[in-house]
N, C-alpha and C positions, 0 to 999 in steps of 0.2 A: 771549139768555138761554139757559142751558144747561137740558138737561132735570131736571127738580126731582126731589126727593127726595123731598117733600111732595106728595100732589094734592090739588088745590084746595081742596078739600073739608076738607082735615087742617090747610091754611095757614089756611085764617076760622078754626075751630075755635082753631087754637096761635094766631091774632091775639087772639082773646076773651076767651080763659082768662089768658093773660100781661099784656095788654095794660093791663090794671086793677088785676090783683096789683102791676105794676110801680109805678103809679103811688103808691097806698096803700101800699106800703111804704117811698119815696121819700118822701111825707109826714109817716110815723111815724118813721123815719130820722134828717130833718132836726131832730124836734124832742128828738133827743137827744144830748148834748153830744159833740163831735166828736176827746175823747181818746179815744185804743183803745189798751186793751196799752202802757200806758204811749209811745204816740207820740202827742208833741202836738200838732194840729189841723193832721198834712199830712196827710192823708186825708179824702175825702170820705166821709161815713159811708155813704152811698147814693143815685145817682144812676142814673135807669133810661133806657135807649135805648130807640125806639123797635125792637119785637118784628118788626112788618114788614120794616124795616128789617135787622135781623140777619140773617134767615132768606134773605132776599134777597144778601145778601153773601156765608153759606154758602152758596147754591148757586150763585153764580159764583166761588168761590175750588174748590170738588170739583168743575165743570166743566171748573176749569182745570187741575187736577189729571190729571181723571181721560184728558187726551186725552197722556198724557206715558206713555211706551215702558213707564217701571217703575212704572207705577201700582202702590200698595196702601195700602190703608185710613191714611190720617193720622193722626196722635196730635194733639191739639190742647190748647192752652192759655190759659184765660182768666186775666187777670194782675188785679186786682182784683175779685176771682168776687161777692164781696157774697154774694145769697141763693141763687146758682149759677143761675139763671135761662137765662144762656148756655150753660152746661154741661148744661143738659134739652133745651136747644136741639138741640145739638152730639152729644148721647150716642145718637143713630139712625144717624149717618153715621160719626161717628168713634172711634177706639181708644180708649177708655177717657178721654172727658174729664178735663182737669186745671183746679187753680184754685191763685191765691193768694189769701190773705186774712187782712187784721192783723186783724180785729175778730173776734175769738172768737161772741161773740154772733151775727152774721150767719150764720158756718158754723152753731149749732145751729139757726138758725132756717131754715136751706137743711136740713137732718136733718127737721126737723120737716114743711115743706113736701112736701121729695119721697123720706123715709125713705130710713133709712141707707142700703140698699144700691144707693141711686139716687145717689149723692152723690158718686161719683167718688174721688178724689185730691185731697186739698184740703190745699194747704200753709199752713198758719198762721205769718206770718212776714211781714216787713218786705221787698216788690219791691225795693228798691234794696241791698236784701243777698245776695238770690235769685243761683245760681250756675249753675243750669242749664238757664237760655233755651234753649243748642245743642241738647237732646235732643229740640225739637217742630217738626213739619211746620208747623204752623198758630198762631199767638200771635195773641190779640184784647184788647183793652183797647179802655176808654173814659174818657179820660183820669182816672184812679183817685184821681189828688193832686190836690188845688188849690192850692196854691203853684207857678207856675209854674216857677221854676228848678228844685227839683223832682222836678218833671214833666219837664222836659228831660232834665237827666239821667236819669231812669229809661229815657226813651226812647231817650236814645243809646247807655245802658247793654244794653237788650235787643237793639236794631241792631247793635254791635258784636257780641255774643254768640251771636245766631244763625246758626244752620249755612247754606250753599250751599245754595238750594233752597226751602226754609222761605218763609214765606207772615204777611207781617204785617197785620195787617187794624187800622188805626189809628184811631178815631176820636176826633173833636173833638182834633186832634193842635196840639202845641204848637211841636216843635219842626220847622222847615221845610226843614232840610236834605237830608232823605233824598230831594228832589224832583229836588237838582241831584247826588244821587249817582251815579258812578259801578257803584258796587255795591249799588244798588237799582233795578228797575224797575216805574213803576207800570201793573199791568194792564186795567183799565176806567178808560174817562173817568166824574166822578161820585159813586169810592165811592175811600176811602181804602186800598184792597189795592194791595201791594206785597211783590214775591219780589226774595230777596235769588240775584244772581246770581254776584258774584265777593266773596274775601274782603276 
């Protein structure tokens, strides 16, 4: 485990504080109907990972980072940001967190949560239309559609599109190819990160 960003102290505390918001809003979420912005029910409306979890991934994806000649601060991207949750996560170590998100309503309720000017970049717009994966060091998702097809494609969509270098942190991943890629390698046994190495 590389050395955290968090001390221990700061990790219970951000386990405490998110770790219940996630869920509660994951239950208020579900119980509202799953069109957004006019896309018909390929979107999960919100779906929370486990907080421990994330923070732990972030700090071996900036461990791995940070031991490489041209270190500097990463830009990062959550691809179905929801109530940007990850993006609060993310906004201590990296350059100006980014997010996508079809549902209007979840970005104000991410304004609301952690005020405007906590809120990042937050693209409001359909992933599988999104053009510019190649601009970030770091892309995280949790698998954001449910229709599986998809969700594949979105994903082979952002693997094609990301740059040399870049860092994809995949969860609950659909599609399984990028395991027997050439130009993917996966870096901890365990957690779904993966740097793309050749084009």
């Amino acid at each position: 485990m590389p050395e955290t960003f968090y001390t221990e102290k700061e990790y219970r505390e951000l386990g405490r504080k998110y770790e219940s918001v996630h869920y509660v809003l994951h239950r208020i979420c579900q119980e509202r109907e799953k069109k957004v912005n006019g896309v018909n029910k390929k979107y999960y409306a919100y779906i929370p990972n486990s907080t421990y979890r994330v923070i732990k991934e972030l700090h071996l994806v900036l461990g791995h980072l940070r031991k490489k000649d041209n270190y500097r601060t990463p830009n990062f991207l959550d691809v179905g940001s929801g109530i940007g949750m990850i993006m609060e996560l993310a906004k201590r170590d990296f350059a100006s967190p980014s997010g996508i998100e079809v549902d209007k309503k979840l970005i104000e309720e991410q304004k609301s949560l952690f005020g405007q000017q906590s809120i990042g970049n937050v693209h409001n717009g359909d992933a599988l239309k999104y053009k510019e994966y190649n601009k970030y060091d770091v892309i995280y998702y949790y698998v954001p559609i449910e229709d599986k097809e998809l969700e594949r494609k979105l994903e082979r969509r952002i693997e094609r599109q990301m740059k040399v270098g870049a860092i994809l942190i995949a969860n609950s991943k659909v599609d399984l190819q990028i395991q027997k890629s050439k130009k993917f390698k996966r870096l901890f046994n365990g957690h779904p990160i993966y740097e793309k190495i050749r084009k």
